[in-house]
FITI-547608 format. One record per residue (C-alpha): residue number from 0; x, y, z. Coordinates in nm, 2 decimals. Layout:
N
R     i        x        y        z
R   NUM        X        Y        Z
...
***
This chain:
558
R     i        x        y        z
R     0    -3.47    -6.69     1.67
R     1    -3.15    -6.85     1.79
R     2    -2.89    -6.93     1.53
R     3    -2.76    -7.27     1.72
R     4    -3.13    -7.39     1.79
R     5    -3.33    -7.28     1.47
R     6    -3.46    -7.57     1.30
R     7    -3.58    -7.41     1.04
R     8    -3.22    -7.23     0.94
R     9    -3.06    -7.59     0.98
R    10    -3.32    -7.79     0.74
R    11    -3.25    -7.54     0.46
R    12    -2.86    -7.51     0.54
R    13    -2.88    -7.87     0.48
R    14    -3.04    -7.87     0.22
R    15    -2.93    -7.62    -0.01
R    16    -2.53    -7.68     0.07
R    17    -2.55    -8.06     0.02
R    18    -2.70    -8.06    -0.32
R    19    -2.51    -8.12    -0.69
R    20    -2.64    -7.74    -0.80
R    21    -2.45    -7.58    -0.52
R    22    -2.11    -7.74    -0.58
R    23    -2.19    -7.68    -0.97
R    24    -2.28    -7.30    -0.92
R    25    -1.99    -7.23    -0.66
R    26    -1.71    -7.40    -0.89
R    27    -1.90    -7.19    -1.21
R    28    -1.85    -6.86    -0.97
R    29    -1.51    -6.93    -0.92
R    30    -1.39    -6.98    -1.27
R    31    -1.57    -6.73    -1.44
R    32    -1.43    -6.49    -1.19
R    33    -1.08    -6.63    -1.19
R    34    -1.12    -6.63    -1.55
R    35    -1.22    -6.29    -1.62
R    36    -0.88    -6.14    -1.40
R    37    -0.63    -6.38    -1.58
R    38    -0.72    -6.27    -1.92
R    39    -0.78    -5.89    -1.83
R    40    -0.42    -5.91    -1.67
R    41    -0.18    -5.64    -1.75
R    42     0.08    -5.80    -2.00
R    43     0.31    -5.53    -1.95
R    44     0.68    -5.64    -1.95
R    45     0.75    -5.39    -1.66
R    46     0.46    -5.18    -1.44
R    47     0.47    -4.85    -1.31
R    48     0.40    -4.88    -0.94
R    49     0.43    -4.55    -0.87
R    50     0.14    -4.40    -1.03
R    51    -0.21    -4.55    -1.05
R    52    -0.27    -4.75    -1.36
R    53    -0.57    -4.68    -1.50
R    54    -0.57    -5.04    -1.63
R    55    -0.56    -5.18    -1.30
R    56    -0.82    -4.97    -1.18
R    57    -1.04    -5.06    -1.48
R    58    -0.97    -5.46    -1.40
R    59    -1.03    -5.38    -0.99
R    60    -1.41    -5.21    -1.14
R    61    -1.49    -5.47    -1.33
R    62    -1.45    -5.76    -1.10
R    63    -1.63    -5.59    -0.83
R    64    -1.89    -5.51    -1.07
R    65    -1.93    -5.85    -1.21
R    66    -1.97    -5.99    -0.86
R    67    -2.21    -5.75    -0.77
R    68    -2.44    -5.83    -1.04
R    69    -2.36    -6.23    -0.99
R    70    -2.43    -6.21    -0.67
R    71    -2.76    -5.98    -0.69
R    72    -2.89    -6.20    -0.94
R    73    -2.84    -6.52    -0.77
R    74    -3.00    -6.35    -0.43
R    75    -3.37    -6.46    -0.54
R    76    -3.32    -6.78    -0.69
R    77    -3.25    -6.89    -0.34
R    78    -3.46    -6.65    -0.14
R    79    -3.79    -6.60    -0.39
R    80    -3.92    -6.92    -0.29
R    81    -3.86    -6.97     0.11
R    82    -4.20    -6.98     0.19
R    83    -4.40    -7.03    -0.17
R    84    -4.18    -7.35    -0.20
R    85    -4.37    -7.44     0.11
R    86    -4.66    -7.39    -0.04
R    87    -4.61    -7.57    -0.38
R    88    -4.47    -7.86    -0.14
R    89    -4.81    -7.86     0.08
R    90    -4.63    -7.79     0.38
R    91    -4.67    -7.45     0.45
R    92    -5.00    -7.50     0.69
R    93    -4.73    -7.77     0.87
R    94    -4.52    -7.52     0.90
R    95    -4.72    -7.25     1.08
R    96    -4.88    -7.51     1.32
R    97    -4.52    -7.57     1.44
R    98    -4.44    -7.42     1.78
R    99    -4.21    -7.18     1.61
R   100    -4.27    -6.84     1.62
R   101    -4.34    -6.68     1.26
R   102    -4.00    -6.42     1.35
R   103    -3.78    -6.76     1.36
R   104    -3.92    -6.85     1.05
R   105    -3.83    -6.58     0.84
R   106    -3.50    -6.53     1.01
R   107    -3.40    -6.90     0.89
R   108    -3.55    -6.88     0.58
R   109    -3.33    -6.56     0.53
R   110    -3.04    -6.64     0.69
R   111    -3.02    -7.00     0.51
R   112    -3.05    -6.80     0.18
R   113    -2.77    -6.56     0.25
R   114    -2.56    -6.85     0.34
R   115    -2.47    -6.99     0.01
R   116    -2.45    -6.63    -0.14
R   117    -2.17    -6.52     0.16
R   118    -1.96    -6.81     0.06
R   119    -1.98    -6.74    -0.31
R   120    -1.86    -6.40    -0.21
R   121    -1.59    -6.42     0.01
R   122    -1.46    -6.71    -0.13
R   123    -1.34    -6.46    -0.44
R   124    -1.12    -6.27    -0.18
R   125    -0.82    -6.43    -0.27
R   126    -0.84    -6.37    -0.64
R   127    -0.86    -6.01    -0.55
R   128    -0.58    -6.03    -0.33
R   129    -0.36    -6.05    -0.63
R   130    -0.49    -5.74    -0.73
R   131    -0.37    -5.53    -0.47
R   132    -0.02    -5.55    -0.53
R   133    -0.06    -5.43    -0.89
R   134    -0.19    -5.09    -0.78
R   135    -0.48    -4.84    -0.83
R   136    -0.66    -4.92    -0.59
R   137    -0.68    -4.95    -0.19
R   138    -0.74    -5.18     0.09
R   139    -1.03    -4.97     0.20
R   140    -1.14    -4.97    -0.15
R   141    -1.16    -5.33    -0.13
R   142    -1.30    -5.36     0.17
R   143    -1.58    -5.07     0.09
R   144    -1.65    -5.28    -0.24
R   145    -1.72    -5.61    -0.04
R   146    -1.94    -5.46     0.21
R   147    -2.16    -5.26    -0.04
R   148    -2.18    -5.62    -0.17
R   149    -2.27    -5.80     0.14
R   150    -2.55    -5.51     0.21
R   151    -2.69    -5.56    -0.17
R   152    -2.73    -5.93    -0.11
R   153    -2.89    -5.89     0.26
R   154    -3.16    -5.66     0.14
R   155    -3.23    -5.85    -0.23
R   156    -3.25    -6.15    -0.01
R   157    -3.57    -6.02     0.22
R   158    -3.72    -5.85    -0.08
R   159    -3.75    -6.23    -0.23
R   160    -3.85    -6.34     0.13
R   161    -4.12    -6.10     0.06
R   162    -4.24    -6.17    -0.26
R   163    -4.23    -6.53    -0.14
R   164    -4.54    -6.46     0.09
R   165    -4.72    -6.24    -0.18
R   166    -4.76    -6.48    -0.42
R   167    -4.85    -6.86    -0.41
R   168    -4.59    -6.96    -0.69
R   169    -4.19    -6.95    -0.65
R   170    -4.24    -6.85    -1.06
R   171    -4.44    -6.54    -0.97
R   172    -4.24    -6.51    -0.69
R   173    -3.93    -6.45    -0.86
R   174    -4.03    -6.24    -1.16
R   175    -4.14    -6.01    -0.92
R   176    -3.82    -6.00    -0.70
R   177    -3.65    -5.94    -1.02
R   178    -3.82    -5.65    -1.14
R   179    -3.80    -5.50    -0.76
R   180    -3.43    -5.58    -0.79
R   181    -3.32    -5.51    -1.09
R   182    -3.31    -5.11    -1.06
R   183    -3.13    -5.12    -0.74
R   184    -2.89    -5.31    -0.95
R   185    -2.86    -5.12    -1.22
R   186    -2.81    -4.77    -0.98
R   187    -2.53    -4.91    -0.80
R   188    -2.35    -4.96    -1.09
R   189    -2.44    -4.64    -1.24
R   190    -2.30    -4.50    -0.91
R   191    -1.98    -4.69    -0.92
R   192    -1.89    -4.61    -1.21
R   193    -1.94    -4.21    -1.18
R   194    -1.79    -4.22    -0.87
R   195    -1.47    -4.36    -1.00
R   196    -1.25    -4.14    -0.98
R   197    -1.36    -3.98    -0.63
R   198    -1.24    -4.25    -0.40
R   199    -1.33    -4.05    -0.10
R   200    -1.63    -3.94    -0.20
R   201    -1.76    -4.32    -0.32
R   202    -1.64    -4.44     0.08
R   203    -1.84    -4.18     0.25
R   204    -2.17    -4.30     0.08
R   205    -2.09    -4.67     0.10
R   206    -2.01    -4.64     0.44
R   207    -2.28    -4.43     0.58
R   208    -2.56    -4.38     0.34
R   209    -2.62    -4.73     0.18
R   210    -2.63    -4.93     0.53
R   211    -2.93    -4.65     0.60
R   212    -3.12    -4.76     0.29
R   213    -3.06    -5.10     0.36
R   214    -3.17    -5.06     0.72
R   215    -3.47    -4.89     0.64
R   216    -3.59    -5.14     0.35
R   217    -3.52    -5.51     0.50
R   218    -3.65    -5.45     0.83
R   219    -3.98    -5.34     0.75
R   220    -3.98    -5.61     0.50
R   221    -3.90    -5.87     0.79
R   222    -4.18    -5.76     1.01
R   223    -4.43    -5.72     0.71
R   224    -4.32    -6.08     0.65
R   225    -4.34    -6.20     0.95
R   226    -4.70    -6.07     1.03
R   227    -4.81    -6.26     0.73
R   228    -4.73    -6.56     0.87
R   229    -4.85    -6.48     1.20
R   230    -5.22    -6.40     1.04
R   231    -5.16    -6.54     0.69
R   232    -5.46    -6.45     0.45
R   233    -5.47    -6.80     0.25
R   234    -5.39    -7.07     0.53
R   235    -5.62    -7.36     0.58
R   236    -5.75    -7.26     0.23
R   237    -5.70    -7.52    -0.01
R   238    -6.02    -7.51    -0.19
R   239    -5.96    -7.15    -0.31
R   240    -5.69    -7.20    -0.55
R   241    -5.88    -7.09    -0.83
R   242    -5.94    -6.72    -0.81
R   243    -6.30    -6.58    -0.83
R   244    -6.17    -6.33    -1.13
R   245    -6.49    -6.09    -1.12
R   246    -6.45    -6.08    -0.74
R   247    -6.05    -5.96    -0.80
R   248    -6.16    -5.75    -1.05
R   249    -6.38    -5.51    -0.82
R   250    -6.10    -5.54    -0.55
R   251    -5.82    -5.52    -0.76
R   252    -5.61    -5.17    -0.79
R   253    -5.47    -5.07    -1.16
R   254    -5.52    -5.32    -1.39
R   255    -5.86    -5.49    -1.46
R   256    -5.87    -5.71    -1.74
R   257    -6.28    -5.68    -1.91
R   258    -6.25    -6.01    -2.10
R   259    -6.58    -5.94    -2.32
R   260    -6.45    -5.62    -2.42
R   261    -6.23    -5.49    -2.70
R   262    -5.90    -5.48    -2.71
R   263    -5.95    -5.70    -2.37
R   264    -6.08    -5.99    -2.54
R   265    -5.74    -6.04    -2.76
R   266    -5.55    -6.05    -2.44
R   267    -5.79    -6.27    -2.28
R   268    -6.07    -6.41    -2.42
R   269    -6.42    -6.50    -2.23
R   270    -6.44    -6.79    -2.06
R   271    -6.63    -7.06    -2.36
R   272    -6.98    -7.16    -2.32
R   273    -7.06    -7.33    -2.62
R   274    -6.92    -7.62    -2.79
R   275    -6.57    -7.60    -2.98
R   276    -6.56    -7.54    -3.37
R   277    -6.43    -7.89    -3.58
R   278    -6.06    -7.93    -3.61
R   279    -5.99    -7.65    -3.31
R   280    -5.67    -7.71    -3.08
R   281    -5.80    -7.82    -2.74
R   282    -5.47    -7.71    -2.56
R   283    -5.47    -7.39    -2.72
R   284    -5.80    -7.30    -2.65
R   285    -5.76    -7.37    -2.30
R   286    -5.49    -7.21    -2.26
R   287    -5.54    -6.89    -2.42
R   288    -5.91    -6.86    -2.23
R   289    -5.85    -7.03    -1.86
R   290    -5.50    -7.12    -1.75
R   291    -5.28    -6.81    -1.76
R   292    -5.54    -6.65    -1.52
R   293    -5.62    -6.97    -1.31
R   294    -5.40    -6.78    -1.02
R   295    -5.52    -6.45    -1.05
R   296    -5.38    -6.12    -1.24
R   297    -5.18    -5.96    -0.96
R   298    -4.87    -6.06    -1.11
R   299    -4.94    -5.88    -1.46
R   300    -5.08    -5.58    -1.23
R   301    -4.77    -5.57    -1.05
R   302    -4.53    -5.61    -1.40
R   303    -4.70    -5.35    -1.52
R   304    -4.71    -5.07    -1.28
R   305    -4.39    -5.14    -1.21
R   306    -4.26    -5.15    -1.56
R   307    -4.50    -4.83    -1.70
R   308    -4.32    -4.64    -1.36
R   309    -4.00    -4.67    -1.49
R   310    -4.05    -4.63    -1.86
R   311    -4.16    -4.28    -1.77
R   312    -3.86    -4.12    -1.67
R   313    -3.65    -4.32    -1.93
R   314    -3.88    -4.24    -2.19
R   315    -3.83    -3.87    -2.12
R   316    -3.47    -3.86    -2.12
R   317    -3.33    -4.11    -2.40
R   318    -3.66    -4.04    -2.62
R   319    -3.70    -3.68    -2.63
R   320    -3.41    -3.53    -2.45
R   321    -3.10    -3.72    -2.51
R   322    -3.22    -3.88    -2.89
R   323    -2.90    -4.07    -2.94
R   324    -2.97    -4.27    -2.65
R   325    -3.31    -4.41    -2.78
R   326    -3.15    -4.72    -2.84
R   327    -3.11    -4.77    -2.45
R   328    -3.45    -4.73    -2.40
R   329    -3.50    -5.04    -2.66
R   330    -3.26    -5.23    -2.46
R   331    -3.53    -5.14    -2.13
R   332    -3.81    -5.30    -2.30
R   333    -3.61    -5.57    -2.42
R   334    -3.48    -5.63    -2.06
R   335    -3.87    -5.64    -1.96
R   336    -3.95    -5.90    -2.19
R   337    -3.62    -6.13    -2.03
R   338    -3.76    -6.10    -1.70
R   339    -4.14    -6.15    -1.79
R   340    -4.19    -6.33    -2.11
R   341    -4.02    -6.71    -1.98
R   342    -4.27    -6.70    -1.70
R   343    -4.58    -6.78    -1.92
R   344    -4.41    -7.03    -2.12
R   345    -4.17    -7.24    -1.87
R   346    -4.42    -7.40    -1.70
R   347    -4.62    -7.54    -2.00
R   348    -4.53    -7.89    -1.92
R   349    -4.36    -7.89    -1.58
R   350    -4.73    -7.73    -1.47
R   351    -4.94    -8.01    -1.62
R   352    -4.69    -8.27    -1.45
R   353    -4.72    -8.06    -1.12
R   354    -5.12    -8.09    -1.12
R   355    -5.08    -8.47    -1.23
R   356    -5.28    -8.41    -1.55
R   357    -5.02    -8.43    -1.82
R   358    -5.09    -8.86    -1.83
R   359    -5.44    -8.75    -1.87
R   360    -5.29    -8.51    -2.19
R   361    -5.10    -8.78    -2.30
R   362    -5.36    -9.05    -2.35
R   363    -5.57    -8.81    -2.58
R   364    -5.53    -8.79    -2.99
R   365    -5.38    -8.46    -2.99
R   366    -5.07    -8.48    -3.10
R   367    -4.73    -8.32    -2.93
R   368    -4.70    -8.08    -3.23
R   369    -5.07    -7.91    -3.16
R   370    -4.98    -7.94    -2.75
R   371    -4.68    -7.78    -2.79
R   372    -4.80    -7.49    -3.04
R   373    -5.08    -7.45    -2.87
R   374    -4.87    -7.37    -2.52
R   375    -4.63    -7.19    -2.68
R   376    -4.85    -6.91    -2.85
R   377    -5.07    -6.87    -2.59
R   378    -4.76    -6.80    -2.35
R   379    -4.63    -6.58    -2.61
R   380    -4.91    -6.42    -2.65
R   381    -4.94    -6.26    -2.31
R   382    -4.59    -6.17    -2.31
R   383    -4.58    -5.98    -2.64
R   384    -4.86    -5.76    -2.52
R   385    -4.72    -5.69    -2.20
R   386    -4.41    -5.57    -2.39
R   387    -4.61    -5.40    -2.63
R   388    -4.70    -5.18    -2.38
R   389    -4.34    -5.04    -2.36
R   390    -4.35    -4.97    -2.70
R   391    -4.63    -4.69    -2.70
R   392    -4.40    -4.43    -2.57
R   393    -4.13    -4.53    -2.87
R   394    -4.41    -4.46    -3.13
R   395    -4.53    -4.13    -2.91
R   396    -4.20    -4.03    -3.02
R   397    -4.21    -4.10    -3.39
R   398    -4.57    -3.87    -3.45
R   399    -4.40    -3.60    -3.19
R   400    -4.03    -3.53    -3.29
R   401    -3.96    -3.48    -3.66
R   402    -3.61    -3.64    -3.61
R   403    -3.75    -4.02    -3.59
R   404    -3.98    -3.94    -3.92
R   405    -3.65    -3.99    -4.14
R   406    -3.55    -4.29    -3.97
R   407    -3.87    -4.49    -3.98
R   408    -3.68    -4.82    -4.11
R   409    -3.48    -4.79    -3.80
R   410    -3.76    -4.79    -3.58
R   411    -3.91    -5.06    -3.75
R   412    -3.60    -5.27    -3.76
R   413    -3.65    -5.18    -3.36
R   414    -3.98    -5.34    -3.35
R   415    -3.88    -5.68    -3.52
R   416    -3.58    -5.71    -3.30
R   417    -3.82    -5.68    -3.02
R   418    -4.06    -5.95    -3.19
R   419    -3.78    -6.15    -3.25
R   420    -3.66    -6.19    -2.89
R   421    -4.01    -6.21    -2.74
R   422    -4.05    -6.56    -2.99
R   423    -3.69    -6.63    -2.85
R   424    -3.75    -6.63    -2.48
R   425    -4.10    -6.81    -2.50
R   426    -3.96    -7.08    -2.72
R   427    -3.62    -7.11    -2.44
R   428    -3.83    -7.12    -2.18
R   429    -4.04    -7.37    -2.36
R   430    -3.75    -7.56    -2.45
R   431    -3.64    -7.57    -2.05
R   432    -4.00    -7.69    -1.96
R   433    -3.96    -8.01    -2.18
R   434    -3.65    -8.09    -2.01
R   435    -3.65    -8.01    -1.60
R   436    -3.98    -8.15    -1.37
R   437    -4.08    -7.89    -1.20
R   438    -4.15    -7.51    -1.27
R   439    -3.91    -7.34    -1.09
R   440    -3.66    -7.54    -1.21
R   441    -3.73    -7.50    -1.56
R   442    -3.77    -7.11    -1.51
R   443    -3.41    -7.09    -1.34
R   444    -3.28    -7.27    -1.61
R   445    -3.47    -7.05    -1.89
R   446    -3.30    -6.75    -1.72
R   447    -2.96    -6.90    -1.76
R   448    -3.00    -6.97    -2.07
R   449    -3.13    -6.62    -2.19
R   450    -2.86    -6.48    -2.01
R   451    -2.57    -6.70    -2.19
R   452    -2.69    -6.61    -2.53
R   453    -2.81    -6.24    -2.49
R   454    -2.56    -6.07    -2.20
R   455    -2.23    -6.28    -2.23
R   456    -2.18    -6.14    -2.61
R   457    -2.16    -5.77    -2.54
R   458    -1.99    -5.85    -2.22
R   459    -1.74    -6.03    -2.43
R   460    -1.72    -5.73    -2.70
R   461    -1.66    -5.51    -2.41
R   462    -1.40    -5.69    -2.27
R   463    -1.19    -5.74    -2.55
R   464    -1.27    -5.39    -2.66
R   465    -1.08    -5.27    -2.33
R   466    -0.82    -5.51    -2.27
R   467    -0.75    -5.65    -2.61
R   468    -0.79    -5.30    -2.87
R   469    -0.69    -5.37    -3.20
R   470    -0.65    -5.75    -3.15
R   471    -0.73    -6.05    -3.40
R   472    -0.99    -6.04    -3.13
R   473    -1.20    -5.77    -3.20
R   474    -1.36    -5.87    -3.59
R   475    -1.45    -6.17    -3.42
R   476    -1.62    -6.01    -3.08
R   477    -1.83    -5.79    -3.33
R   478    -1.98    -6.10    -3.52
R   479    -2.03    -6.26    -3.17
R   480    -2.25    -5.95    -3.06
R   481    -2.47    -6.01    -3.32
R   482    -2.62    -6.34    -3.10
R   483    -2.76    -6.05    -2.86
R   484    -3.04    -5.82    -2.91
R   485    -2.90    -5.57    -2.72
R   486    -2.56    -5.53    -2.93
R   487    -2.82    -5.51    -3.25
R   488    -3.00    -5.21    -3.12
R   489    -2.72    -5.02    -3.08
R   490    -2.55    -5.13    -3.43
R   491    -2.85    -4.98    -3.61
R   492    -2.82    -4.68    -3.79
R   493    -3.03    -4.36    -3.62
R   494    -2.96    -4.05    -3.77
R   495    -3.09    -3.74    -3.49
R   496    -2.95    -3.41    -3.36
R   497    -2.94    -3.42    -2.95
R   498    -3.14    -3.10    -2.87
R   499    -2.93    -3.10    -2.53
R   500    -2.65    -3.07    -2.74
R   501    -2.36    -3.29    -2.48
R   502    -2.42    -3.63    -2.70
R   503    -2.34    -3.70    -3.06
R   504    -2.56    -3.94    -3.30
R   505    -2.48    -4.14    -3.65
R   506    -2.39    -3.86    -3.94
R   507    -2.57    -3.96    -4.23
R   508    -2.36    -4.00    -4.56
R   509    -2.44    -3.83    -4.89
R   510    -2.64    -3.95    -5.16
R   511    -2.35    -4.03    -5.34
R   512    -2.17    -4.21    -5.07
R   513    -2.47    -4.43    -4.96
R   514    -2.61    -4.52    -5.32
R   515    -2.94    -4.48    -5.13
R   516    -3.17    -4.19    -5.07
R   517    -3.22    -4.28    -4.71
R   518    -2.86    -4.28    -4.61
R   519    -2.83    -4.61    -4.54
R   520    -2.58    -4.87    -4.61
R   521    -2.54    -5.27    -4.64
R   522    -2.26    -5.23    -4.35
R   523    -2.52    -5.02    -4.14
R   524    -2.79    -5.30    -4.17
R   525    -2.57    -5.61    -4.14
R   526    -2.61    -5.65    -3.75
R   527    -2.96    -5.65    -3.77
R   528    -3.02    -5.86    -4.03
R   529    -2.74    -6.14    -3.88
R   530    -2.97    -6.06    -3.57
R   531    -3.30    -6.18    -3.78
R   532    -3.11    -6.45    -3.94
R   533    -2.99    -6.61    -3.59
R   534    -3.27    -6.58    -3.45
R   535    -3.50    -6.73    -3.72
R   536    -3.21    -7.02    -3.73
R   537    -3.22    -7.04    -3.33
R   538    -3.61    -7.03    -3.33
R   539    -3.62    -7.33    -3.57
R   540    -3.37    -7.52    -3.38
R   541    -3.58    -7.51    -3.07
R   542    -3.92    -7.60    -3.23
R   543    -3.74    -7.92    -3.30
R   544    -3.58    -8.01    -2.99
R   545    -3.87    -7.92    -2.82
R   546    -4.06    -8.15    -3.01
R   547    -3.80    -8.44    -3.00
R   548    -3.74    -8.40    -2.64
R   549    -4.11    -8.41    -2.53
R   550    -4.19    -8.73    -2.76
R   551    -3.89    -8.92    -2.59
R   552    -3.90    -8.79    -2.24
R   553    -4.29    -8.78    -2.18
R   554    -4.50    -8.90    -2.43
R   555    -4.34    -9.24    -2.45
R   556    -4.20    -9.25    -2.06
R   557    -4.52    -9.15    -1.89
***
């Protein structure tokens, strides 16, 4: 486990600092964050150093903020697949017949992951620096704020170490570090930002209660690790790739897919035994009957215990308690389908490349249009039903509380927006899997992607809504919300009275001010139906590139 003499540690330090992507994602870090503290800059002619400025403050919070979350996210795309990478890469058995013990492995892997994500982070110290002098804030402030960061990315990292020995694909791999993740994320900022104005009060818990959680999650994590690569379950076992699925089904806890039962056999049906109908896709047949289940379920098991665990508590409060909120519980289930939905769908073609059979697909009649079709409903199929089952608790509400009953084309203006960026991700990551080689890639690359056109536009609406009020640049940050679903949710009309009585909701206008019965209005509905418009337009887009791309860069190169 020492740092000077552990191969493994200097391989993947060698590796992952000398490539293109980490040059590209450092210089990206930088000017984004650089970026994001010029134009939130005070313009003030003459500051008050005296006092705290509240818009210093806000600036100090949301660079800390937007690091945190850069960072976190970045934590599993170089940690999720440590050791599945060695398994896509046949070298994984290699690597435990090695002399070194499975406790140096795991500290390399981890340490050479954390790495690249310590220089992303302190490398932004000096554009904080600047900050300092402005006021609002403290040294030990600063220096708080970097360590919670540095914990965050230590303990993400061994979680994605983890899910790296769980499952045999970096894809899988991920997804589920991302849904582990993602919470934690989400309750530090929470926490941040109610703790802002009690300085004191934020120190003591950074200081002394976060380095206990951390403690007590990554070093179990490391030993768990660690013992399954000292007695790994699959080594040596190469001819059990395919899983046995009515074996896993009697072992298998929560989750067990009956594929010759209804509604079990729309989500998966039987495995053929007869002849294929005339004039019936091949690839989509396959594919909606064999290959999403080729690995095993545990992935869907885990995505949807974990996901049903949280909608439960969310459900109660921003559906039933807090109605205004209801919005933000769309925003949850359309957050589910960003992490889950591009997993079925990026690896269309990168996967048939990776098993060597996409020549074999190439030299049949079926033409790219019926290939790519056929991949991209069967991958959207599984992710639509897997965020459908989010959606029960939003129509639970409807037939329970009498509020929702007048605002039924609200909720089913929630529905399509939830169609519409289910079709979205499944058609990016589709899109991504025509243009990288291998799965990972393509997947990494999907997420970007969703995350450009979907986050960055209410991030941008927020920003110039606090630092830039009442600018030429606020009618055009509204239009630009309108590329993300999230900004759409909450721009529709829903007209309920918060029985907790501490939050306020839409007021409804008259008959005679709406010129409808229902109370709404051509201005209320204009965000959602830009929404469906883009996203129709965007949709279309795709479809073609996809199609162009994959005739020039494999059906006439392979």
């Amino acid at each position: 486990m020492a740092l000077a003499s552990n191969p493994v540690m200097q391989r993947e330090l060698l590796v992952n600092l000398r490539t293109f992507r980490s040059v590209l994602i450092l210089a990206l870090y930088q000017v984004i964050l650089c970026g994001v503290v010029l134009l939130a800059w005070p313009s003030d002619r003459f500051l008050d150093l005296t006092e705290n400025p509240e818009s210093t403050r806000r600036l100090v919070d949301l660079f800390f903020l937007g690091n945190f979350v850069l960072a976190a996210l970045l934590t599993p795309t170089f940690a999720a697949g440590a050791i599945s990478g060695e398994r896509e890469r046949k070298t994984f058995e290699m690597l435990l017949a090695s002399p070194l013990h499975p406790y140096a492995i795991v500290w390399g892997k981890w340490l050479a992951a954390l790495t690249h994500l310590t220089i992303l982070i302190f490398t932004s110290l000096p554009v904080v620096i600047l900050c300092l002098p402005l006021g609002g804030v403290s040294v030990y402030e600063v220096l708080a704020a970097y360590f919670l960061i540095v914990l965050g990315v230590v303990t993400f990292g061994m979680v994605s170490v983890y899910c790296g020995t769980i499952f045999k694909r970096t894809s899988s791999s991920l997804v589920a570090s991302y849904l582990l993740i993602l919470p934690a994320v989400l309750f530090v900022v929470w926490f941040w930002y109610i703790t802002r104005e009690s300085g004191q009060f934020r120190l003591t818990i950074i200081n002394f209660v976060f380095p206990g959680l951390a403690v007590a999650i990554a070093i179990p994590l490391f030993y768990i690790t660690a013992s399954r690569l000292l007695y790994p379950p699959d080594s040596f076992a190469t001819g059990q790739a395919v899983i046995d699925l009515e074996q896993e089904s009697q072992q298998a806890v929560g989750l067990v897919i009956q594929r010759d039962q209804f509604p079990d056999r729309l989500f998966a049906p039987a495995i053929r035994s007869s002849l294929m109908p005339d004039r019936t896709n091949p690839v989509f047949d396959k594919e909606m009957r064999s290959e999403i289940f080729g690995q095993g379920t545990l992935m869907l098991r885990l995505s949807i215990q974990i996901s049903m665990i949280l909608a439960i508590p969310l459900m109660a409060s921003f559906l039933f308690v807090w109605r205004p909120l209801a919005p933000w519980y769309v925003c949850y289930v359309l957050l589910f389908n960003l992490l889950v939905g591009p997993v079925f769908s990026a690896g269309s073609v990168t996967s048939e490349r990776e098993r060597q059979t996409l020549d074999l697909l190439l030299t049949t009649l079926i033409t790219p249009a019926q290939i790519l079709w056929g991949k991209l409903i069967s991958g959207l199929r599984v992710s639509t039903v897997l965020t459908a089952f989010l959606l029960w608790p939003l129509l639970l509400a409807t037939v329970m509380v009498s509020d929702y009953w007048t605002n039924l084309p609200t909720l089913a203006a929630y529905l399509i927006v939830v169609g519409l960026t289910c079709l979205t991700t499944a058609n990016i990551a589709l899109f991504c899997s025509t243009l990288a080689t291998k799965t990972t890639t393509s997947l990494v690359l999907s997420y970007l992607i969703i995350a450009i056109l979907f986050f960055a536009p209410p991030a941008y609406q927020y920003f110039i809504d606090t630092y830039f009020p009442n600018s030429a640049f606020t009618q055009s940050a509204y239009y630009v919300a309108m590329f993300s679903p999230f900004s759409t949710v909450h721009h529709i009309p829903l007209y309920v009275d918060d029985i907790s009585g501490s939050l306020g909701g839409w007021s409804r206008p008259s008959q005679g001010e709406s010129g409808l019965w229902i109370g709404y209005r051509y201005e209320d509905l204009f965000p959602f139906l830009s929404f469906t418009g883009i996203s129709l337009l965007i949709n279309s887009v795709l479809s073609l590139l996809i199609i162009s791309f994959f005739k020039r860069r494999w059906r006439f190169s392979s």
